[in-house]
N, C-alpha and C positions, 0 to 999 in steps of 0.2 A: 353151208353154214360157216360162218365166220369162225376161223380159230382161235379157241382163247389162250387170252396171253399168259404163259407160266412165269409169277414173279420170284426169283430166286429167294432164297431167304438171307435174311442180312448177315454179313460176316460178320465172326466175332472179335471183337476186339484182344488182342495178344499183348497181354500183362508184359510189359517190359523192365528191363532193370531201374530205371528213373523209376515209375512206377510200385517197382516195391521198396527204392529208397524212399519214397517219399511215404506211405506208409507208417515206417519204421518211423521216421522222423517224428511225424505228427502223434504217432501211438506215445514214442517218448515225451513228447511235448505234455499230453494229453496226463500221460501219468505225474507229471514233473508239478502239474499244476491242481488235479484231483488227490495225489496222495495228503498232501502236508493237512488241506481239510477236508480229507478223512480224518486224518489223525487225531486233528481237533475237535471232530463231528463222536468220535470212538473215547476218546478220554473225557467228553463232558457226561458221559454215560454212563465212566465208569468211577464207580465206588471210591477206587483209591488209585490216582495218581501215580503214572510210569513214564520212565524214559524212552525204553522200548517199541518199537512200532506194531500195534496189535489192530488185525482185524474189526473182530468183535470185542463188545468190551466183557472185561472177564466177571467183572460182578456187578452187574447192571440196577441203574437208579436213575430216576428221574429230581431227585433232593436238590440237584444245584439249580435245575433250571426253576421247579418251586421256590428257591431261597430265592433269585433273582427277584423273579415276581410277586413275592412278598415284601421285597423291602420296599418301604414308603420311600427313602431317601431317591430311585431313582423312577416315582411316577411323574412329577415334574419334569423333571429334564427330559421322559421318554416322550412325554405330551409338545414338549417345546422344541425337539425334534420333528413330531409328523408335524406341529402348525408351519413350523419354516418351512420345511419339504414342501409341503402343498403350495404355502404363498409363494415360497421363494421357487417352484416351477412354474406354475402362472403366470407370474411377473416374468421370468427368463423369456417362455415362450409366446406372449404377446409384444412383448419388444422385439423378440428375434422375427415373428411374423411380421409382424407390421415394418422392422428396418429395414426386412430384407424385402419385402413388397416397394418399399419406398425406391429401392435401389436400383430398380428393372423399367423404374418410370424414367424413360428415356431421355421424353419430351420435359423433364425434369431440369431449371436451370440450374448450376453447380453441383450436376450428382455425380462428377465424375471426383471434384476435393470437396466432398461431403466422403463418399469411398475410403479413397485416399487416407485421412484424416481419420478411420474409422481402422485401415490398415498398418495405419501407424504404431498405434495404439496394441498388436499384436506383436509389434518387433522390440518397441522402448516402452514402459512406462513411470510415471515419475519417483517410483522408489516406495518405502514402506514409510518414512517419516511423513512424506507429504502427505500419503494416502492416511495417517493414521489422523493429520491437521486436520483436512479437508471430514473424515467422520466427526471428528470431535467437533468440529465447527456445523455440519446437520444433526447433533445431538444424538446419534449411534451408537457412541463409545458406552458399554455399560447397557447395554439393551439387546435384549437379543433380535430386535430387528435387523441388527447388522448382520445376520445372517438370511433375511429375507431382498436385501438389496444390492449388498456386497455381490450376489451373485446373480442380478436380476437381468444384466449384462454383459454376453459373452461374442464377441463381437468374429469366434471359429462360429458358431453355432447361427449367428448371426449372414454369415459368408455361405452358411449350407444352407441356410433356408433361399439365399436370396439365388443359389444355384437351382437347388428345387425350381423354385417358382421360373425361373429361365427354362427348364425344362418341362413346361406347360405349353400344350401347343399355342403358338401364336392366333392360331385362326377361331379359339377359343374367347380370347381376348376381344380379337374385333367383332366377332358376332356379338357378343353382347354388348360392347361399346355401339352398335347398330341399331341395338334393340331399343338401346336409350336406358341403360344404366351406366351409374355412375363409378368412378374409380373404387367408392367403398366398398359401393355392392358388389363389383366383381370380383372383390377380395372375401365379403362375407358367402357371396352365393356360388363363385366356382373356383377360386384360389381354395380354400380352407378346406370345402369338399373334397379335394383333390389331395390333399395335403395329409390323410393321417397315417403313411406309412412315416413320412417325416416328422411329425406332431411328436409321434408316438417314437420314435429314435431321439429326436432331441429331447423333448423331454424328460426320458430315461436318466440322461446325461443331464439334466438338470438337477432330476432327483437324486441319483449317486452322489452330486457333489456336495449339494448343502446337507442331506445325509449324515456323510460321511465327512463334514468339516470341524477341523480342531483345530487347525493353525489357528482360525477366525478367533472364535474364543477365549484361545488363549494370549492372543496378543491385546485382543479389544475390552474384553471381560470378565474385569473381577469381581462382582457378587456372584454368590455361589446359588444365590435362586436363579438366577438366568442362563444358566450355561445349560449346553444340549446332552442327549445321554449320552452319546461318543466319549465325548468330555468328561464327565460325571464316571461315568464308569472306567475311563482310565484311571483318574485320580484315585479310585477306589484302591485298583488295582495294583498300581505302580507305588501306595504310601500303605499295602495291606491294611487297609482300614476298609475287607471284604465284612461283610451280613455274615453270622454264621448261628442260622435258628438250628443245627444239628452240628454236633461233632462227629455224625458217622461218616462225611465226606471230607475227602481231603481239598485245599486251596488251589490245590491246580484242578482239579475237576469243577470249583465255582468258575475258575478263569477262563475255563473254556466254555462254559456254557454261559456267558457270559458273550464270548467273541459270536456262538450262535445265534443267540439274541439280539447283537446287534447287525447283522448282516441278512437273520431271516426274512426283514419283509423283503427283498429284496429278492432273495431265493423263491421265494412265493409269487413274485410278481412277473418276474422275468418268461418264465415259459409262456403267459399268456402275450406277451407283451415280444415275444422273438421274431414271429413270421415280419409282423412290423418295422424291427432293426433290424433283420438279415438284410429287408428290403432298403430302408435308409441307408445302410452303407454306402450304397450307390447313386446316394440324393445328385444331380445333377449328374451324373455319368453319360448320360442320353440325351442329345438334344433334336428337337426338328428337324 
């Protein structure tokens, strides 16, 4: 009878000092950036406004985030928020797809100062005055489209996709160039297929930015029906001309729930949306 083989069992790994430095590190990291919204997660809850830093809140309510949501003044600007969000990630990530597919085609004459020219553009650009001519000259100034175009190209975002797509296997490519499709279709039928850990990572980075944009705004946009709820609710904020359908809550408990509301969909969105970006990080890390 053949002897079977005894496979040892695996050592275990011996926690070292690096190892519990690095720990520590990250635990403090970790608190450094979960405390402060706590904080402001805790005092939109509570009743009445503290300096203090308290766990729970000590007399809990739900009134400010109902005031938010009852004031008419900020359904507008919250609706002209998600439309740019949407258009203005669309727009980002079919440009970023299709430049950065453009970029991998080889056999492509001048794609190397088509690039170039595209990397430039990441190092100088020509300033706020020009860029403010060149909107006012496409009719942007005063519209809130300038927040659906202004950001419709990102030419970092642009550079990861066009890594991604380098990191498709080649031989993927030529079969179907074999098969007898063409450069679209192997962009719509196995580029894009391939493509939604990165979709879904740039993306993201799309949506946070026009989101969360208020410089835009406020340099491009002065009627007050166009402007976005970032905007809108700072003003509110920052000239205290806050809603106040009750007086049993204090001004700092509107302002923080306030800061929740505008950060939540995003809290909401993100966990579904992480296996995706843990994996994007690494867009192009990997090649053939």
């Amino acid at each position: 009878m053949a002897k079977e083989k005894i496979i040892a069992p695996p050592k275990k790994k011996k926690v070292g000092t690096f190892d519990i430095v690095n720990y520590i590190v990250f635990i403090l990291i970790g608190l450094i950036i979960i405390l402060p919204m706590w904080k402001v997660l805790v005092d939109s809850l509570n009743r009445y406004g503290v300096y203090q830093f308290r766990l729970w809140p000590r007399d809990f309510t739900l009134e400010g985030y109902l005031t938010i949501i009852k004031t008419t003044r900020l359904i507008k600007p919250f609706f002209i928020s998600l439309l740019t969000t949407v258009l203005g990630t669309f727009l980002g990530l079919f440009l970023s797809t299709l430049g950065g597919y453009v970029l991998i085609q080889f056999d492509m004459p001048g794609r190397n100062i088509f690039a170039y020219f595209l990397l430039f553009t990441m190092i100088f650009s020509g300033g706020m005055i020009p860029e403010y001519l060149v909107m006012k000259q496409l009719g942007l100034v005063d519209s809130w489209w300038i927040l659906v175009f202004k950001h419709g190209i990102n030419v970092y975002n642009l550079v990861l996709m066009r890594n991604f797509f380098e990191g498709v296997p080649a031989s993927l490519y030529e079969a179907a160039r074999i098969d007898g499709c063409s450069p679209m279709g192997i962009f719509f039928r196995i580029v894009l297929p391939l493509s939604k850990a990165a979709l879904a990572s740039i993306g993201l980075m799309f949506a946070v930015t026009v989101w969360n944009d208020y410089s835009t705004v406020q340099i491009y946009i002065t009627n007050p029906d166009n402007v976005n709820f970032q905007y809108k609710l700072r003003t509110m904020i920052m000239d205290g001309d806050t809603p106040t359908t009750s007086y049993n809550i204090s001004q700092t408990t509107l302002y923080n729930a306030g800061i929740i509301v505008a950060i939540l969909p995003f809290m909401l969105l993100y966990p579904f949306l992480q296996k995706y970006f843990v994996t994007g990080v690494n867009i192009g890390a990997v090649k053939e």
